[in-house]
MIMIDO-674629 format. One record per residue (C-alpha): residue number from 1; x negated, y, z negated. Coordinates in steps of 0.25 Angstrom, whole numbers, plus 2048, in hexadecimal, padded with zeros to 3 digits. Example, Ala and Ser with C-alpha at 12.3 -4.5 7.8 and 13.67 -1.06 7.14 Angstrom:
! residues 2
{1, {7CF, 7EE, 7E1}}
{2, {7C9, 7FC, 7E3}}
! end
This chain:
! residues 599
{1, {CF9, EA2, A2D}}
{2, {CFA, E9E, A3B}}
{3, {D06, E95, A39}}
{4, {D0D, EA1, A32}}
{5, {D09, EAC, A3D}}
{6, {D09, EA1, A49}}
{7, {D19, E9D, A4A}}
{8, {D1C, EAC, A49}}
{9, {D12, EB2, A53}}
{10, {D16, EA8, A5D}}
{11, {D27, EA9, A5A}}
{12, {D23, EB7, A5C}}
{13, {D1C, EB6, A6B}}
{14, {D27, EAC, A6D}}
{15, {D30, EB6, A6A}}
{16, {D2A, EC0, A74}}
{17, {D27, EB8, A80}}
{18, {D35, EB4, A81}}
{19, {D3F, EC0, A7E}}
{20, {D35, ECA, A84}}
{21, {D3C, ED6, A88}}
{22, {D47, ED2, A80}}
{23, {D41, ED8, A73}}
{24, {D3F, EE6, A79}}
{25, {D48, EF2, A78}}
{26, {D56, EF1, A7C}}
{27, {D60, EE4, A79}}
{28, {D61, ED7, A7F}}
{29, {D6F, ED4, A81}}
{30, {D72, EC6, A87}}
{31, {D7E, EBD, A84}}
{32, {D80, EBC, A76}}
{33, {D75, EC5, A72}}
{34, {D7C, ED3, A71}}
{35, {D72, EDC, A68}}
{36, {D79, EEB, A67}}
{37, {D70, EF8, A62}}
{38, {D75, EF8, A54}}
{39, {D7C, EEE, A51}}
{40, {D86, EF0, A45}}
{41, {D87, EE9, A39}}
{42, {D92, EED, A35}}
{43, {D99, EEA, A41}}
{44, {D93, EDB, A41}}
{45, {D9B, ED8, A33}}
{46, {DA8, EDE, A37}}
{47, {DA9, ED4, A44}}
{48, {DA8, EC8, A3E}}
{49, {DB6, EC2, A44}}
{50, {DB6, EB2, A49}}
{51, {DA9, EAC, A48}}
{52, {D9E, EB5, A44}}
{53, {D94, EAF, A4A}}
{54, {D8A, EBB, A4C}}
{55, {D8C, EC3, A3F}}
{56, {D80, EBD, A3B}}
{57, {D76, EC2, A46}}
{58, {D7E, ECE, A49}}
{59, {D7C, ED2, A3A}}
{60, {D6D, ED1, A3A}}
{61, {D6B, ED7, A48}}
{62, {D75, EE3, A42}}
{63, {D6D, EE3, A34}}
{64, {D60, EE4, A3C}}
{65, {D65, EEF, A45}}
{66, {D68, EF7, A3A}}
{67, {D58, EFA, A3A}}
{68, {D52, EF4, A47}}
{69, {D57, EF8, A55}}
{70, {D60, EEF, A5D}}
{71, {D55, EEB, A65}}
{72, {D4B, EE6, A5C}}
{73, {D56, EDD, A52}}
{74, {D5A, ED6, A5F}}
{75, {D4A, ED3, A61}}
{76, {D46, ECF, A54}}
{77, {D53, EC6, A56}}
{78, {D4E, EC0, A61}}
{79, {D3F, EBD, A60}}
{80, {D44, EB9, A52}}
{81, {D48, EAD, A5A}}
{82, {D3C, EAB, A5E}}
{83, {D32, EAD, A55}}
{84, {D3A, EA4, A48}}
{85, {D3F, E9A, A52}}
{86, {D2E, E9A, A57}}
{87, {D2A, E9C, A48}}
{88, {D35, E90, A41}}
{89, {D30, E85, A4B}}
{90, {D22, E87, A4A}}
{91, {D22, E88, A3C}}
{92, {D2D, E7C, A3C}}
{93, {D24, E72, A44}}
{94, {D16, E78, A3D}}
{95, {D1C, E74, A2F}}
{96, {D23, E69, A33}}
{97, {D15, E63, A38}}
{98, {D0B, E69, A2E}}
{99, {D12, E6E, A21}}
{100, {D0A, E77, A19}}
{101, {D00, E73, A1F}}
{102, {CF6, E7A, A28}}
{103, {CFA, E7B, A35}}
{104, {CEF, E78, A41}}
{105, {CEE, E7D, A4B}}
{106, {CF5, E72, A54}}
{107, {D01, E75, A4B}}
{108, {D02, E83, A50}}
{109, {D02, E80, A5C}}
{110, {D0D, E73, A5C}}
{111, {D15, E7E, A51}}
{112, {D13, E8A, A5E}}
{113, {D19, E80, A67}}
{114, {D24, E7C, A60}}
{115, {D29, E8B, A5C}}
{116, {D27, E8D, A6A}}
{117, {D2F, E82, A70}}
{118, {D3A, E87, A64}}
{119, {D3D, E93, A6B}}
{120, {D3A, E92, A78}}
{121, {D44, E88, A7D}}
{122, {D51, E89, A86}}
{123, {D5A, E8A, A78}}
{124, {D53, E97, A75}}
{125, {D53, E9D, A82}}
{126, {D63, E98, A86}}
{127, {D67, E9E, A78}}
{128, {D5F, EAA, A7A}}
{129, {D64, EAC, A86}}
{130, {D74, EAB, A82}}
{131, {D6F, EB7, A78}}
{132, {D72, EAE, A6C}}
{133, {D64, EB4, A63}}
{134, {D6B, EB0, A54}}
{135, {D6D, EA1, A59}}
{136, {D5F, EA0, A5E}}
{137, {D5A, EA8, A51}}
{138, {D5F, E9C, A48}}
{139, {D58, E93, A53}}
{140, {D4D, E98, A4F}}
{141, {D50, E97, A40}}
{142, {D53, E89, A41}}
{143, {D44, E83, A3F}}
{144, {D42, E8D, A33}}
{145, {D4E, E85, A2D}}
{146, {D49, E77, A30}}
{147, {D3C, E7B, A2A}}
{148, {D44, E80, A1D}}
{149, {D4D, E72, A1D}}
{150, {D40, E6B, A1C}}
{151, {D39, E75, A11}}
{152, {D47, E72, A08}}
{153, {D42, E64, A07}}
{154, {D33, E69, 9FE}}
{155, {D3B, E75, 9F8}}
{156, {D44, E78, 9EC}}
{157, {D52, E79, 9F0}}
{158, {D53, E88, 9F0}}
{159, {D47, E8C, 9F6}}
{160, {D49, E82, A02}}
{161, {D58, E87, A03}}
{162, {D52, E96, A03}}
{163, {D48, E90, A0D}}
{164, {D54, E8C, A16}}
{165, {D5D, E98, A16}}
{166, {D51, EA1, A19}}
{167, {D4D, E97, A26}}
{168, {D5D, E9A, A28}}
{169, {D5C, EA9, A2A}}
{170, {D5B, EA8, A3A}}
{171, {D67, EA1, A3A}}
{172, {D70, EA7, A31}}
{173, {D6D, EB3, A3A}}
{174, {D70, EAD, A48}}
{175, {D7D, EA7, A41}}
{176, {D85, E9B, A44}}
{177, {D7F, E94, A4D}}
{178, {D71, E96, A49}}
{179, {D75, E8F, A3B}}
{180, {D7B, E84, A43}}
{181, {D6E, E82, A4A}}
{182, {D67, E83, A3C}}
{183, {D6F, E7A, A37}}
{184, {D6F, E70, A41}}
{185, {D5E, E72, A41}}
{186, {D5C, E70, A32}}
{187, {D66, E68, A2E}}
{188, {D65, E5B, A31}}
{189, {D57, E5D, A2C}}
{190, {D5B, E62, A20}}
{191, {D65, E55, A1E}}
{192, {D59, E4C, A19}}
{193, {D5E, E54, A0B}}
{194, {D69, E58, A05}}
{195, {D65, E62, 9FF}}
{196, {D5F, E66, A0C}}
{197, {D6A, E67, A13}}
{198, {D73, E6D, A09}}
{199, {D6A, E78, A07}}
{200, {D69, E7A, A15}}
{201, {D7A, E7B, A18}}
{202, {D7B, E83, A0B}}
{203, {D6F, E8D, A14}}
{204, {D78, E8C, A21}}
{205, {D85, E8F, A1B}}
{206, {D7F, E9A, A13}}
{207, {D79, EA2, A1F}}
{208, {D83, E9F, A27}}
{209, {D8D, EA9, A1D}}
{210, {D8F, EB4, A28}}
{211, {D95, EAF, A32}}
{212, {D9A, EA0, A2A}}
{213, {DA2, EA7, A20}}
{214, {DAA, EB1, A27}}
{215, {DAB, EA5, A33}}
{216, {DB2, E9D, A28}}
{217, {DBF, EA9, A27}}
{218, {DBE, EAF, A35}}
{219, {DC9, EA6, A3D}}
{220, {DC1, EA4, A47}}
{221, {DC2, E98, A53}}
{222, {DB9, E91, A5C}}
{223, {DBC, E8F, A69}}
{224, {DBA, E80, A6F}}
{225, {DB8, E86, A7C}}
{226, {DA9, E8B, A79}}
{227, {DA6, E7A, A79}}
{228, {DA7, E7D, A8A}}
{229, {DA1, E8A, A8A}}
{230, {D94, E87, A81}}
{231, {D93, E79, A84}}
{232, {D84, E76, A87}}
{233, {D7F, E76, A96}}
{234, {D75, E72, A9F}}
{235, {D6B, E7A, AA2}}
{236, {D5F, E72, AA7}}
{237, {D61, E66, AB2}}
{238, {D63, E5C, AA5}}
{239, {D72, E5E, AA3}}
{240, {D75, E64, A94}}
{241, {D6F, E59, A8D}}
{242, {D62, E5B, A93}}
{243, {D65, E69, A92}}
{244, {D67, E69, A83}}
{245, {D5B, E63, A81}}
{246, {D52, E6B, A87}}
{247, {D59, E76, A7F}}
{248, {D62, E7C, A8A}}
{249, {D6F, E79, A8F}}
{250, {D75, E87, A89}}
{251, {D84, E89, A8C}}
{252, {D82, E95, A94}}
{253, {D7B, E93, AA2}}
{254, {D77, EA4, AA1}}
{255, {D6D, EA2, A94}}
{256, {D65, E97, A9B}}
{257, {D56, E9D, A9B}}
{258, {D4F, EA1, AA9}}
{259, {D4B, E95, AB1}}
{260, {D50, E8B, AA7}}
{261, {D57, E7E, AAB}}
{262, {D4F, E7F, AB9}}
{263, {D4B, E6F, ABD}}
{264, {D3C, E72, AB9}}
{265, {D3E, E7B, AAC}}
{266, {D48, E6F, AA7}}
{267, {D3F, E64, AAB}}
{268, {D33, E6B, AA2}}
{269, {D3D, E6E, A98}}
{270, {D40, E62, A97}}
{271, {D31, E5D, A97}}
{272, {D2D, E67, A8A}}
{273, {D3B, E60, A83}}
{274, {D37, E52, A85}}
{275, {D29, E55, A80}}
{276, {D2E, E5D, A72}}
{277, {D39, E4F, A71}}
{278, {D2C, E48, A71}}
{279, {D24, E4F, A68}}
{280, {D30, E4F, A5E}}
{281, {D31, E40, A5D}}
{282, {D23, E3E, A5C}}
{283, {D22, E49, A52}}
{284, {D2C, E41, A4A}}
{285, {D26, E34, A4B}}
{286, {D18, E39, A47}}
{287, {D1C, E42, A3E}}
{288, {D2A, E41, A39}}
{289, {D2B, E50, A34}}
{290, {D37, E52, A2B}}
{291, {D40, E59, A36}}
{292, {D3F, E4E, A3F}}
{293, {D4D, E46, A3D}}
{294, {D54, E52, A3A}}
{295, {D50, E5B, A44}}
{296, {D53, E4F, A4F}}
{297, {D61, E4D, A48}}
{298, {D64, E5D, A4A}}
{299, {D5D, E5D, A59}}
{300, {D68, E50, A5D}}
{301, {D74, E55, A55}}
{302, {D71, E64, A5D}}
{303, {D70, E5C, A6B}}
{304, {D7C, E55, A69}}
{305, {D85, E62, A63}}
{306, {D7F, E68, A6E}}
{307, {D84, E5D, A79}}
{308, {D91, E5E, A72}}
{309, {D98, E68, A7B}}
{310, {D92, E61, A86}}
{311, {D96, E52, A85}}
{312, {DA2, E55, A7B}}
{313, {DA9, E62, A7C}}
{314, {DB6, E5D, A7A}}
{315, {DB5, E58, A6C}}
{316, {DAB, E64, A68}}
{317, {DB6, E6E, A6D}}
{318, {DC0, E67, A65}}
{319, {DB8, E68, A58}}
{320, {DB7, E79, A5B}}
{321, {DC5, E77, A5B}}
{322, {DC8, E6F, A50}}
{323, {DBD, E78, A47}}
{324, {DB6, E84, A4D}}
{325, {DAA, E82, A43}}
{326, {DA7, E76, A4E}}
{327, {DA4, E82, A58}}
{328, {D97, E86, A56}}
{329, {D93, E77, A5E}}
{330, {D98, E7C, A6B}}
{331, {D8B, E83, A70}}
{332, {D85, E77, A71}}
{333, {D77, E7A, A75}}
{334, {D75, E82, A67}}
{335, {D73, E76, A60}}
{336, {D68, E71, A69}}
{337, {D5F, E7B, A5F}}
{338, {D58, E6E, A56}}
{339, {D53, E68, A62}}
{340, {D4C, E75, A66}}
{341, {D45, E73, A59}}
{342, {D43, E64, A5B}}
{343, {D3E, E66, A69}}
{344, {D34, E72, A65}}
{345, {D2E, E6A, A57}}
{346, {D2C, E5F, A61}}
{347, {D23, E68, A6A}}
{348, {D1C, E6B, A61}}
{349, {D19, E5D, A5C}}
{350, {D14, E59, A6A}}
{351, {D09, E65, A68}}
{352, {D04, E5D, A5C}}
{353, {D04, E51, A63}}
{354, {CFC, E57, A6E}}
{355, {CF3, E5E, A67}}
{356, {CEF, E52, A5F}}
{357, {CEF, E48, A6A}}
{358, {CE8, E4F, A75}}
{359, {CD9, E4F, A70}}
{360, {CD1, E5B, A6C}}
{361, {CC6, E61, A71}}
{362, {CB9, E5F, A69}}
{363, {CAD, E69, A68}}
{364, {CA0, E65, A5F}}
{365, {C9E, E74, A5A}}
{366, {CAD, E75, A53}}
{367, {CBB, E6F, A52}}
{368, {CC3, E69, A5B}}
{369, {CCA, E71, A64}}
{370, {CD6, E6F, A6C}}
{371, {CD5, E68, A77}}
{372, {CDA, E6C, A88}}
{373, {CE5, E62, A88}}
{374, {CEB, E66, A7B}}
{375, {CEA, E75, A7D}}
{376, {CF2, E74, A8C}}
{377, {CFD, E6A, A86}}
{378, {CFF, E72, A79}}
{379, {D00, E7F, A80}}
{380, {D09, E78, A8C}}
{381, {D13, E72, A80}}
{382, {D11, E80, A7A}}
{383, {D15, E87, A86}}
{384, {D1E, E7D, A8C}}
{385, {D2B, E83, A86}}
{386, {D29, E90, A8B}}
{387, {D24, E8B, A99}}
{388, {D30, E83, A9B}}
{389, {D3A, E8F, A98}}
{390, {D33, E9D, A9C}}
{391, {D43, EA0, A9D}}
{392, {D41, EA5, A8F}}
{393, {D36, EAD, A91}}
{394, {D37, EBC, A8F}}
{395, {D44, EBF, A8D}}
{396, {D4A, EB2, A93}}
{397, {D46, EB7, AA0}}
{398, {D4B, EC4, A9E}}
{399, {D59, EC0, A9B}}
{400, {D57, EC7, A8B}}
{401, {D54, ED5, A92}}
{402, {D57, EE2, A88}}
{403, {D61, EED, A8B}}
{404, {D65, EF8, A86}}
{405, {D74, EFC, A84}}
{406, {D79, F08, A8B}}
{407, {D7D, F16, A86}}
{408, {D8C, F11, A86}}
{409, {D8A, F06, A7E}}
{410, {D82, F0E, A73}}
{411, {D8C, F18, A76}}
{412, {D98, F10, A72}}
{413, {D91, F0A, A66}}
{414, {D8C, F18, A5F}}
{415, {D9A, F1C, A62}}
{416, {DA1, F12, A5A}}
{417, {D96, F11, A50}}
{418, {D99, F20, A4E}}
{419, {DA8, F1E, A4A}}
{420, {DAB, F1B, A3D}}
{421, {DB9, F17, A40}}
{422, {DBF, F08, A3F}}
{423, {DC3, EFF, A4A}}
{424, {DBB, EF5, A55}}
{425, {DB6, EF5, A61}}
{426, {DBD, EEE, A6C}}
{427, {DB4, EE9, A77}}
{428, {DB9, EE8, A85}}
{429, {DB8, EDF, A8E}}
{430, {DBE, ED6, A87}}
{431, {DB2, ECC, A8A}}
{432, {DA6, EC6, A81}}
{433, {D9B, EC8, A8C}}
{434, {D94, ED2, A97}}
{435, {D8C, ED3, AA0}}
{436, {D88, EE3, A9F}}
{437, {D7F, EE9, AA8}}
{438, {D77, EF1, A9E}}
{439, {D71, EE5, A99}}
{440, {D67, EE4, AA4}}
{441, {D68, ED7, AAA}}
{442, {D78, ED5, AA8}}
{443, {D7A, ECA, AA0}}
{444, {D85, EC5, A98}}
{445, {D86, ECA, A89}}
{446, {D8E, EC9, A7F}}
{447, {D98, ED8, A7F}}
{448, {D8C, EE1, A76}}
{449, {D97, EE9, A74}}
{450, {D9C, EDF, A69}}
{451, {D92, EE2, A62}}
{452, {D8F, EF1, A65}}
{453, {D98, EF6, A5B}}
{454, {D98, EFA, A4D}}
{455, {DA6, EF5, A4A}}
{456, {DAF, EE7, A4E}}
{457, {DB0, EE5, A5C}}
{458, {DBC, EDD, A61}}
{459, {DB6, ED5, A70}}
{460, {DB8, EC8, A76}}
{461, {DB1, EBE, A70}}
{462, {DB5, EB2, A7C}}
{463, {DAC, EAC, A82}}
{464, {DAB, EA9, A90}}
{465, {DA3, E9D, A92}}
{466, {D9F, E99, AA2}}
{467, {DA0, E8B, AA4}}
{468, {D97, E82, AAE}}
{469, {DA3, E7F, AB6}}
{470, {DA4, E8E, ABA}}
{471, {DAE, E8F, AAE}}
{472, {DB1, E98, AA3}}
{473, {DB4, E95, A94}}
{474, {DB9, E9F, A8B}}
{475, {DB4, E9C, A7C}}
{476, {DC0, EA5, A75}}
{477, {DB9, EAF, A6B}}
{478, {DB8, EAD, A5A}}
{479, {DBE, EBC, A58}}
{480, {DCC, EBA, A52}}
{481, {DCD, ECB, A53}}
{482, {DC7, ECC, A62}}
{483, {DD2, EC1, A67}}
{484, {DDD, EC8, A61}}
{485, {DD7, ED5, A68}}
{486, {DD8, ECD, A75}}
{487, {DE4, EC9, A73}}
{488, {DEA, ED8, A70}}
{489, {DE5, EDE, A7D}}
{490, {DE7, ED3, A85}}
{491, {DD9, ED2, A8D}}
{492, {DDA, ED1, A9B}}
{493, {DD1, EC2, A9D}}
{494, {DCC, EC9, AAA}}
{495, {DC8, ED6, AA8}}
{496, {DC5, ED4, A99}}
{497, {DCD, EE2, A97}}
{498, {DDB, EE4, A8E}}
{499, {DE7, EE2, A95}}
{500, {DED, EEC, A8B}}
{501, {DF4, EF8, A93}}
{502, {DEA, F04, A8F}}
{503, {DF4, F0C, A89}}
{504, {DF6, F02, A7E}}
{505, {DE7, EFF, A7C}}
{506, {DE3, F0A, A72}}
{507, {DEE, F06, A66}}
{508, {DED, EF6, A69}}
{509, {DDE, EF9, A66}}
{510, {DE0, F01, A5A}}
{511, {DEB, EF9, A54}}
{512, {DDD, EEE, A56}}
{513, {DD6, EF6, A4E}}
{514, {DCD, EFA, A5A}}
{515, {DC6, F06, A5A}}
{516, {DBD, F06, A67}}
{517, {DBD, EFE, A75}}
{518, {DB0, EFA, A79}}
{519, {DAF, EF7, A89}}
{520, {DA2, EF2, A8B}}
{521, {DA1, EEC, A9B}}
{522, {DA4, EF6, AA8}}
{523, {DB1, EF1, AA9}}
{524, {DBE, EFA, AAD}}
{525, {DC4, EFC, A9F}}
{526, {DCE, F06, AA1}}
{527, {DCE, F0C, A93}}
{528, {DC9, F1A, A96}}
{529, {DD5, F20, A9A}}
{530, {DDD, F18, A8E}}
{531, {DE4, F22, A84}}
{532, {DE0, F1E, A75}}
{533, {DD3, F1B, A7A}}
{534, {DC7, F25, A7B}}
{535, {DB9, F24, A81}}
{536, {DAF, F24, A79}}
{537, {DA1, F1D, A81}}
{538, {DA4, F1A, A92}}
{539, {D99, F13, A98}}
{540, {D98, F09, AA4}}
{541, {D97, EFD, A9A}}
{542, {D9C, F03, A8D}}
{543, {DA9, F0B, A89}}
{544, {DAD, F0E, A7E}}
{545, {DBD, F14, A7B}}
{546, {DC2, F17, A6C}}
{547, {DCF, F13, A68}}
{548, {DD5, F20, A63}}
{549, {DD7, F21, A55}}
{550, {DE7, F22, A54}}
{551, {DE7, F14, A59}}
{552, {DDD, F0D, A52}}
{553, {DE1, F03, A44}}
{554, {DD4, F00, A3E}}
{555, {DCE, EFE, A31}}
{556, {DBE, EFD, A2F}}
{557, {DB9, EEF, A34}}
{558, {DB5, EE8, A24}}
{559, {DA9, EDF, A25}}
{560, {DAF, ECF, A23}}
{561, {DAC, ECB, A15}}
{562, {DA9, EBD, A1A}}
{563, {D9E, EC4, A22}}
{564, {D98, ECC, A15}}
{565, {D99, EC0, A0D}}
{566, {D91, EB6, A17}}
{567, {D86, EC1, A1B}}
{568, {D85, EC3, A0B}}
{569, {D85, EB4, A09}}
{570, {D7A, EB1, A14}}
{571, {D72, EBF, A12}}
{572, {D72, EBB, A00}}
{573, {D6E, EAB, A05}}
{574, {D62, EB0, A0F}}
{575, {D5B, EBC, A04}}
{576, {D5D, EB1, 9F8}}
{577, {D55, EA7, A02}}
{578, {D4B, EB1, A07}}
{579, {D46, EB6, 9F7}}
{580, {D46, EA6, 9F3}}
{581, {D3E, EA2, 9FE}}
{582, {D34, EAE, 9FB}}
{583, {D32, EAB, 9ED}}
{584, {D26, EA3, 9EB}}
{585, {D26, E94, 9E5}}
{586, {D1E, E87, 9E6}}
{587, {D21, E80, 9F2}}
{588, {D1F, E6F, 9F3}}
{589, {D1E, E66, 9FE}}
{590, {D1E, E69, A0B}}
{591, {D28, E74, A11}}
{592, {D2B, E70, A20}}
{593, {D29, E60, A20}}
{594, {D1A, E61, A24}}
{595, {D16, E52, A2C}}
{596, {D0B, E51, A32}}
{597, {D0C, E4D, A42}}
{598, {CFF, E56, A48}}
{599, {CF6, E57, A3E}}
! end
């Protein structure tokens, strides 16, 4: 009972000790992470142009919102994180060490300490911080599918495949990138069979319908650029190598976590890394448990991909080019993910070694119980992860703060939601990011406006990327329809605006199939006094004009059949899994490898 109730009561204090304020009312906006008060399904399936890397996650979160409020998906989202990431390792390291067996109470503890170390890392934090919540929910995953790569081995092939696509789940959800880092976790492990390995490409390929399939027919192109502007960097006084391997070095200098890559935080950092390197080679040279070569193998392949932007961003750029499937590999410090999991099994090893080598304290009238010594080093290894990086304590330092959106931006979506009409939403400034006020602390975020809506919106998808140099990069977007839009209205690169004289602006629009313009920043648009064009919301930081109808060629946005077809694929994969895993059948052998080291 205790190792079924332990990973998950400790995921979940985990969970509340480091997002805090964050799982209150109101919506945390950050970067990447754009959570919009009823989120629409429909409007999720219809803007699927270029690669569509979200559909996944934005579908859940919509599908949830349909029943929960905005506030409450985006927390479960979260701690989710958390709690599976704490819950997969623990059980992951626990199994891996005892099997089916009972589990003492020293393997609670090393277990505790490795599901800790898991989620308490600079990976986590950076990632959290850059607002990316669906990569790091198939982070968590990733121990859950390692632990079902191993189970194929002791079961029939169709329960241990069902095993595998269930363990899958999280990362179907966060979408490409989190399969990748499945992929890249489990695989090599699951190479010591055949059949293993097929089974697990045939899970990946499977899950990975919704935004795979209609990637396949979309047209859409990487660009080489992004090798500069998500190249890994240092973040810590080791350069990006040392970086990297203490699980920094994220590309992005504004998601490192408070008082990280400070000379005495690195140096202890680097001290707790050392120690969990160790415990994992002397794990697998008492031990030998069943993931050891293959998790190694997946640790060095991610370190090296993820030096690759570094060392070779010439010949990595010229592969995007050739092939844009090659673009997944330019943020390199994603794939330093297996070496998370190496470095936290290891850490929890160490605890067994510990708490078998320090002696115990002896009593005539009962058992042993645990001596000083070990209870000071096993809660200093326990805590040691934590202590090291208080940066992703409550809330990251308070950089995941909840807001609430103002009336105008409510405003503006009911209206829209209210009209039944065709045509899309135009979002201007013709930029990606802001920076509003509202949010409390300004911080850049991804426009929320792009996903405000209840229909397509057409907005900039380029990236602008600041470089160390004091340089910019601009990582041209994946949406075929929103260049074309630029292109038509001939955007002004200084002021973000159309350059289009106003007069004109209400039939170029409409001949666009636009139906609204969306002006979400303070920014002098000019487009209230412009004839074809009525005000319908004027706020500070949101407006909101309507086409007028003569002007307007639209026809109801049709959800892409690539899109049904993958969701259907995925969704029919995932129940058929979920009712073969739950019918009952005799088991054999042990499911998770079970060696013995610290018994």
């Amino acid at each position: 009972m205790a190792l079924r109730l332990a990973p998950w009561g400790l995921g979940t204090l985990v969970a509340f000790l480091a997002l805090g304020p964050a799982l209150g009312p109101g919506l945390v906006l950050r970067y990447d992470m754009v959570f919009v008060p009823d989120l629409s399904l429909r409007a999720v399936l219809t803007g699927a142009d270029g690669f569509p890397r979200a559909i996944p996650s934005d579908a859940v979160v919509a599908a949830l919102s349909v029943v929960l409020p905005g506030h409450v998906v985006q927390g479960l989202v979260l701690a989710a994180v958390f709690v599976l990431g704490v819950a997969g390792a623990f059980r992951l390291f626990t199994g891996l060490v005892y099997g089916k067996g009972t589990v003492p109470l020293a393997g609670l503890a090393a277990g505790a300490v490795a599901g800790t170390a898991y989620v308490w890392n600079p990976f986590v934090a950076e990632r959290l911080l850059l607002g990316q919540w669906a990569v790091l929910l198939g982070y968590a995953g990733s121990p859950w599918v390692l632990a079902g790569v191993v189970r194929m081995a002791s079961l029939r092939p169709t329960r241990g495949f069902a095993g595998v696509v269930c363990a899958l789940v999280p990362a179907a959800i966060g979408g490409f990138s989190s399969v990748l880092l499945s992929a890249l976790t489990a695989g090599p492990t699951a190479l010591r069979r055949w059949r293993d390995a097929g089974l697990l490409l045939l899970a990946l390929l499977l899950l990975s319908s919704p935004w795979l399939i209609p990637s396949l027919v979309s047209g859409a192109a990487t660009d080489p650029a992004g090798v500069a502007a998500f190249a890994a960097r240092s973040d810590t006084p080791f350069g990006a190598f040392g970086s990297l391997l203490l699980l920094g070095g994220v590309w992005n200098a504004g998601a490192v976590p408070p008082g990280y890559g400070e000379p005495l935080t690195a140096a202890l950092r680097a001290l707790v890394v050392t120690v969990a390197l160790l415990g994992w080679v002397w794990w697998w040279r008492r031990a030998r448990p069943v993931v050891a070569v293959g998790l190694s193998v997946s640790a060095a392949l991610g370190l090296v991909i993820a030096l690759t932007g570094v060392i070779a961003p010439g010949p990595l750029a010229a592969l995007i080019d050739l092939w844009p499937g090659f673009g997944p590999l330019r943020d390199g410090q994603l794939y330093v993910a297996p070496l998370a999991l190496l470095q936290s099994l290891g850490l929890g090893a160490i605890v067994l070694w510990v708490l078998r080598a320090l002696p115990e304290t002896t009593s005539a009238e009962g058992p042993p119980v645990p001596g000083m010594r070990r209870m000071v080093t096993v809660v200093v290894l326990g805590l040691s992860p934590v202590v090291v990086l208080p940066g992703l304590s409550w809330g990251a330092g308070g950089g995941l703060a909840p807001v609430e959106y103002p009336p105008a931006w409510r405003g503006a979506q009911v209206a829209v939601s209210a009209d039944e009409r065709p045509g899309a939403v135009l979002v201007l400034p013709w930029s990606a990011y802001r920076g509003p006020d509202w949010s409390g602390e300004p911080v850049v975020v991804l426009d929320p406006a792009t996903r405000l809506f209840d229909r397509r919106t057409l907005w900039n998808d380029d990236l602008r990327v600041g470089t160390p140099d004091g340089g910019t990069v601009v990582v041209t977007g994946e949406d075929l329809r929103a260049r074309r839009t630029a292109e038509s209205l001939d955007i002004d690169p200084e002021t973000a605006m159309p350059r289009i004289e106003p007069a004109e602006l209400p039939e170029l629009l409409g001949s666009m199939g636009v139906r609204y313009v969306a002006v979400s920043a303070p920014v002098d648009h000019g487009l209230s006094d412009t004839d074809g064009l009525s005000p319908v919301v004027e706020g500070s930081d949101m407006a909101l004009f309507e086409v007028d109808d003569e002007y307007v060629e639209a026809t109801p946005e049709s959800v892409s059949v690539p899109v049904v077809t993958g969701a259907l694929t995925s969704l029919g994969t995932v129940v058929w899994a979920v009712f073969t895993v739950a019918r009952r059948e005799p088991r054999h052998g042990d499911p998770v490898g079970g060696s013995t080291a610290g018994n």
